[in-house]
N, CA, C and O atoms as a GROMACS GRO file, in nm:
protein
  240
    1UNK      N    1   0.245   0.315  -5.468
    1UNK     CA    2   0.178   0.418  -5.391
    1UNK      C    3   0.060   0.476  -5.469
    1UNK      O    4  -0.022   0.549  -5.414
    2UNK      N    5   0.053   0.444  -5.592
    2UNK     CA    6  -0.040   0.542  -5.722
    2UNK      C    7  -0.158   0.463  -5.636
    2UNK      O    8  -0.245   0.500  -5.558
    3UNK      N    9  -0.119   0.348  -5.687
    3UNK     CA   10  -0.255   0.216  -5.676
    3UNK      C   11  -0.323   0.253  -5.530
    3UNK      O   12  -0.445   0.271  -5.524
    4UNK      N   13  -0.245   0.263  -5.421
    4UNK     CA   14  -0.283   0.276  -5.288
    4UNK      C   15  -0.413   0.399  -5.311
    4UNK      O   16  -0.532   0.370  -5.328
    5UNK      N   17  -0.358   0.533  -5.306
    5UNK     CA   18  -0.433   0.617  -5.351
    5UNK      C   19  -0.545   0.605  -5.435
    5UNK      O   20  -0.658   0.619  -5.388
    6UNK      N   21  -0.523   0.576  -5.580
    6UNK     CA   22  -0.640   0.533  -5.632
    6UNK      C   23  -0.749   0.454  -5.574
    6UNK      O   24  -0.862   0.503  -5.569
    7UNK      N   25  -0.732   0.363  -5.540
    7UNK     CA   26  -0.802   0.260  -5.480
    7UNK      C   27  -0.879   0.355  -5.351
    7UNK      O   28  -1.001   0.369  -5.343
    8UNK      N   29  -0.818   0.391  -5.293
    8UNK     CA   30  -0.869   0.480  -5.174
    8UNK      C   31  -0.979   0.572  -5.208
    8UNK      O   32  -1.091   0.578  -5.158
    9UNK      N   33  -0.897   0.678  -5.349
    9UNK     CA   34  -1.016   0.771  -5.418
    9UNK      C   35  -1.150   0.700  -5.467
    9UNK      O   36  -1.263   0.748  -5.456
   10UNK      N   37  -1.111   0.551  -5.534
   10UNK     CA   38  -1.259   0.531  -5.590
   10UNK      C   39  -1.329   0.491  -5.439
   10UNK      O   40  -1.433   0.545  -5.400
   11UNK      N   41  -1.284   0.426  -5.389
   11UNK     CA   42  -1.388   0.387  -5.267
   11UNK      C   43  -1.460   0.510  -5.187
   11UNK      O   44  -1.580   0.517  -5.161
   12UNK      N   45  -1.378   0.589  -5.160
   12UNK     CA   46  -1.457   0.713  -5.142
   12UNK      C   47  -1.538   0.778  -5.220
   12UNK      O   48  -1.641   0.836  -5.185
   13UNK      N   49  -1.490   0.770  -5.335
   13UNK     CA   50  -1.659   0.783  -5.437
   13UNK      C   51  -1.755   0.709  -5.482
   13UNK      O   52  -1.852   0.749  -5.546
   14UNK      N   53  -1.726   0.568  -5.441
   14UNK     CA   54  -1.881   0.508  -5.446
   14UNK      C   55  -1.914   0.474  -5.328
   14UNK      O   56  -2.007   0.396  -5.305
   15UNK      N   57  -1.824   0.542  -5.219
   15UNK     CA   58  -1.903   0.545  -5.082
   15UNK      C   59  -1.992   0.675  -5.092
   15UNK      O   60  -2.114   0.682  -5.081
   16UNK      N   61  -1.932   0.742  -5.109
   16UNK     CA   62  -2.043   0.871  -5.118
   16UNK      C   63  -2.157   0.858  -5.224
   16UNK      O   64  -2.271   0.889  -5.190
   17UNK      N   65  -2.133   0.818  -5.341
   17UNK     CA   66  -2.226   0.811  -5.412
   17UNK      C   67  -2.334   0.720  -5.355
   17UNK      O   68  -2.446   0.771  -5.354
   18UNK      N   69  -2.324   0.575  -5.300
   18UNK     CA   70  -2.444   0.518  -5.234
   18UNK      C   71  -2.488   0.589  -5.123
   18UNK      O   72  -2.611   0.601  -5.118
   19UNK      N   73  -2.393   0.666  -4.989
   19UNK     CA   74  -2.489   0.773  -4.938
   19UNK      C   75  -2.548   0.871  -4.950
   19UNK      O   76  -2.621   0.922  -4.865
   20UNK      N   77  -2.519   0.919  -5.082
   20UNK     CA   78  -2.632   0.995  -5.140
   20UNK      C   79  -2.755   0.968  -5.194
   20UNK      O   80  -2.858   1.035  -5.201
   21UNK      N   81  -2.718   0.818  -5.244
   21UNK     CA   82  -2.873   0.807  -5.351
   21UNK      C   83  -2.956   0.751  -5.199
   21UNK      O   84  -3.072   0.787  -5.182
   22UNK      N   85  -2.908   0.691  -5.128
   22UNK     CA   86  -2.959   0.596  -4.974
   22UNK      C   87  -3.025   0.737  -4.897
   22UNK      O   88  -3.126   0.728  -4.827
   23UNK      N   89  -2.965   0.843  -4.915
   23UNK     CA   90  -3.000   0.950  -4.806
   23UNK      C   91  -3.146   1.051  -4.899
   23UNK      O   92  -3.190   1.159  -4.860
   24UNK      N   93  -3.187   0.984  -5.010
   24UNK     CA   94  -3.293   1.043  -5.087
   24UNK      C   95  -3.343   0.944  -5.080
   24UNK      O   96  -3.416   0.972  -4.985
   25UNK      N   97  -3.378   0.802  -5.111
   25UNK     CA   98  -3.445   0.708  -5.056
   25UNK      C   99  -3.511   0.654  -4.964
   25UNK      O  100  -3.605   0.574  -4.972
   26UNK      N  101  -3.437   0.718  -4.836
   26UNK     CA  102  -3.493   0.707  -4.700
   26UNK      C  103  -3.494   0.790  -4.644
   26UNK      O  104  -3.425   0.885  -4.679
   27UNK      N  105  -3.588   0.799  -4.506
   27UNK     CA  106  -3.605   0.907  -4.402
   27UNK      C  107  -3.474   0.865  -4.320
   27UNK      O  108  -3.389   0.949  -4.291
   28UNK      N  109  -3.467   0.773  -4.294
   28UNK     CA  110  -3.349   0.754  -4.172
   28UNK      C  111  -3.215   0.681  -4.213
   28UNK      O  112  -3.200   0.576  -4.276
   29UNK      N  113  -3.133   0.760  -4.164
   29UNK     CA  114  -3.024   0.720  -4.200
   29UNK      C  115  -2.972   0.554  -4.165
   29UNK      O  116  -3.027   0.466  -4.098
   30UNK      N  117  -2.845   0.553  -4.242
   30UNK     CA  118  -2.807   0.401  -4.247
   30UNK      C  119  -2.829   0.336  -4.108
   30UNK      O  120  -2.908   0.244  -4.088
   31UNK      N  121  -2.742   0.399  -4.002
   31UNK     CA  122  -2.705   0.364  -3.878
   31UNK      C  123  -2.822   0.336  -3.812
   31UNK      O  124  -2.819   0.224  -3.762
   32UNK      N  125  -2.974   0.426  -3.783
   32UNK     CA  126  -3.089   0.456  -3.703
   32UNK      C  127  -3.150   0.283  -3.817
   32UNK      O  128  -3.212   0.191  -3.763
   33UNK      N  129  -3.119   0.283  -3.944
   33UNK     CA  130  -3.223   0.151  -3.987
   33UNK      C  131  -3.121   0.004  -3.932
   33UNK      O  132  -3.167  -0.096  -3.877
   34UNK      N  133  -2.994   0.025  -3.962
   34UNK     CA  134  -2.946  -0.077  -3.859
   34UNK      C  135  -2.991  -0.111  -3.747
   34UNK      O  136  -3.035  -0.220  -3.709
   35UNK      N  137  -2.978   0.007  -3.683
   35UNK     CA  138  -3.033  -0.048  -3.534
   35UNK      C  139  -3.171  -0.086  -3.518
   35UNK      O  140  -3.217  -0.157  -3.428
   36UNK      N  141  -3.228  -0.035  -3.607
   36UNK     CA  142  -3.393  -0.062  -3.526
   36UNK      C  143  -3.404  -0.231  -3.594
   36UNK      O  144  -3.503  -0.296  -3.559
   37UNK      N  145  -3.313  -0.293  -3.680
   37UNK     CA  146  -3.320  -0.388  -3.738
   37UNK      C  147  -3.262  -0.503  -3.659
   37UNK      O  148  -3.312  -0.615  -3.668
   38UNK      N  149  -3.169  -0.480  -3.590
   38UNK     CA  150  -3.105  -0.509  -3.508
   38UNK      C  151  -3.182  -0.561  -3.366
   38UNK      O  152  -3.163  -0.675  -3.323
   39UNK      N  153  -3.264  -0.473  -3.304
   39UNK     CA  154  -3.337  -0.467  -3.225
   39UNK      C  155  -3.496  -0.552  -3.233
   39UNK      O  156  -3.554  -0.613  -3.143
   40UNK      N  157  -3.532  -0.531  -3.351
   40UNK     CA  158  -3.614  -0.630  -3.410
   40UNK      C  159  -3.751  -0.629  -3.267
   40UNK      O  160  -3.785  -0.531  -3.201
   41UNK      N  161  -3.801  -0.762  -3.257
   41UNK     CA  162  -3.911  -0.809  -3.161
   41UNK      C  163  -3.833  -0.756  -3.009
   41UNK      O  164  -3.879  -0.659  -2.950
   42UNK      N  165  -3.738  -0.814  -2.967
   42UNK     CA  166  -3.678  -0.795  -2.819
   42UNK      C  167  -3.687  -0.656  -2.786
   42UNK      O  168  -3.669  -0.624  -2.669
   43UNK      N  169  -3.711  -0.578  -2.866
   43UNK     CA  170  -3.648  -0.393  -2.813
   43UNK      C  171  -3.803  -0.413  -2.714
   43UNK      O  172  -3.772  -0.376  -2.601
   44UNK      N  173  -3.906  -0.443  -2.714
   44UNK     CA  174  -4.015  -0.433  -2.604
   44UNK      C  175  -3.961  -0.494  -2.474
   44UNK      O  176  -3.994  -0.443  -2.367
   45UNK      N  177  -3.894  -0.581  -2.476
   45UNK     CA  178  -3.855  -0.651  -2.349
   45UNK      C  179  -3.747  -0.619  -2.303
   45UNK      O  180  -3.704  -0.663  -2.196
   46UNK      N  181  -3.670  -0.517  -2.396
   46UNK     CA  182  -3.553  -0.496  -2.288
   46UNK      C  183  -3.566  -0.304  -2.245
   46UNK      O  184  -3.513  -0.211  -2.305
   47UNK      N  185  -3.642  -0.302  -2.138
   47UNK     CA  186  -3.696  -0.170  -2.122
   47UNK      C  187  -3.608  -0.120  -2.015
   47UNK      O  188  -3.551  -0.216  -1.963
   48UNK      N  189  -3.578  -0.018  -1.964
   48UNK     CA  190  -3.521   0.054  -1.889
   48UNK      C  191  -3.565   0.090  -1.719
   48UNK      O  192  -3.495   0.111  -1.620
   49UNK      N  193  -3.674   0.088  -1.734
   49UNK     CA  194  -3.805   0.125  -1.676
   49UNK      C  195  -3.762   0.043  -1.542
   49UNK      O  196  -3.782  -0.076  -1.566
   50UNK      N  197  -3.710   0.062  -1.408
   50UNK     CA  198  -3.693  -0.038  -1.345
   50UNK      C  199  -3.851  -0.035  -1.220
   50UNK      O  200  -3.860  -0.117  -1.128
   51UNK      N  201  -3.946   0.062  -1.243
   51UNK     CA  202  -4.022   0.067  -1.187
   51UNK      C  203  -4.156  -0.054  -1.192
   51UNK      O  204  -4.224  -0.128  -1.121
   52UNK      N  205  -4.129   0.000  -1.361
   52UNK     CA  206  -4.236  -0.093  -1.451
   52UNK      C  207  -4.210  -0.251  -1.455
   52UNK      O  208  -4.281  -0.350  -1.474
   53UNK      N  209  -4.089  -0.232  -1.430
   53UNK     CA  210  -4.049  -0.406  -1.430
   53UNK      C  211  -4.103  -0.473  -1.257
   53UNK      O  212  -4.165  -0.578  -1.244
   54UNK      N  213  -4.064  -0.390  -1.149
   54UNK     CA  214  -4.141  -0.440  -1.012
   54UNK      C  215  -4.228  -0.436  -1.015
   54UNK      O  216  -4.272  -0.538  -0.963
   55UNK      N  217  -4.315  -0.364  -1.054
   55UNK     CA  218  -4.476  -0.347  -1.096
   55UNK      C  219  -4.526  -0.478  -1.133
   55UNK      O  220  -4.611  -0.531  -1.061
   56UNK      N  221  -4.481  -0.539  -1.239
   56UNK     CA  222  -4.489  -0.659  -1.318
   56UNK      C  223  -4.486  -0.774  -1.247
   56UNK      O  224  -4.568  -0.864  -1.230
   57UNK      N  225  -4.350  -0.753  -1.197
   57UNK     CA  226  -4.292  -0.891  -1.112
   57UNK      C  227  -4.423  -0.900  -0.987
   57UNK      O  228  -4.482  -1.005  -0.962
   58UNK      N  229  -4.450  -0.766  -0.918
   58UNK     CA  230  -4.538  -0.818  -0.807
   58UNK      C  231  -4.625  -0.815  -0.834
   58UNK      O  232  -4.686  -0.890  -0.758
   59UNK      N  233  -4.728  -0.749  -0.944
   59UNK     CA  234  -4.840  -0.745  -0.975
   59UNK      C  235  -4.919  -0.622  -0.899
   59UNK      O  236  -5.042  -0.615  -0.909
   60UNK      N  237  -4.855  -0.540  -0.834
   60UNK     CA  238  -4.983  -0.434  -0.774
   60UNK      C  239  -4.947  -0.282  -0.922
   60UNK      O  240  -5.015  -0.179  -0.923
   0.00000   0.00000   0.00000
């Protein structure tokens, strides 16, 4: 049970310790640079906009 615990405590401190030095390094947090990384070239083409998309399709 020691080991369990231990193991638990250090991971929680070099989890925190990399989100600290990561959260002075960058403007945006981990999650917001995932995603926009994630999203990459396609985030233009997958738009919401269902107006802008008939617009397109018919051309007026």
């Amino acid at each position: 049970m020691f080991k369990f615990l231990l193991i638990i405590a250090l991971g929680i401190a070099i989890g925190y310790r990399y989100g600290w030095n990561d959260a002075h390094e960058n403007e945006k947090n981990v999650a917001e640079r995932l995603l926009d990384r994630i999203g990459g070239d396609n985030k233009g083409m997958m738009s919401s906009d269902a107006d802008a998309t008939t617009r397109a399709v018919v051309g007026k």
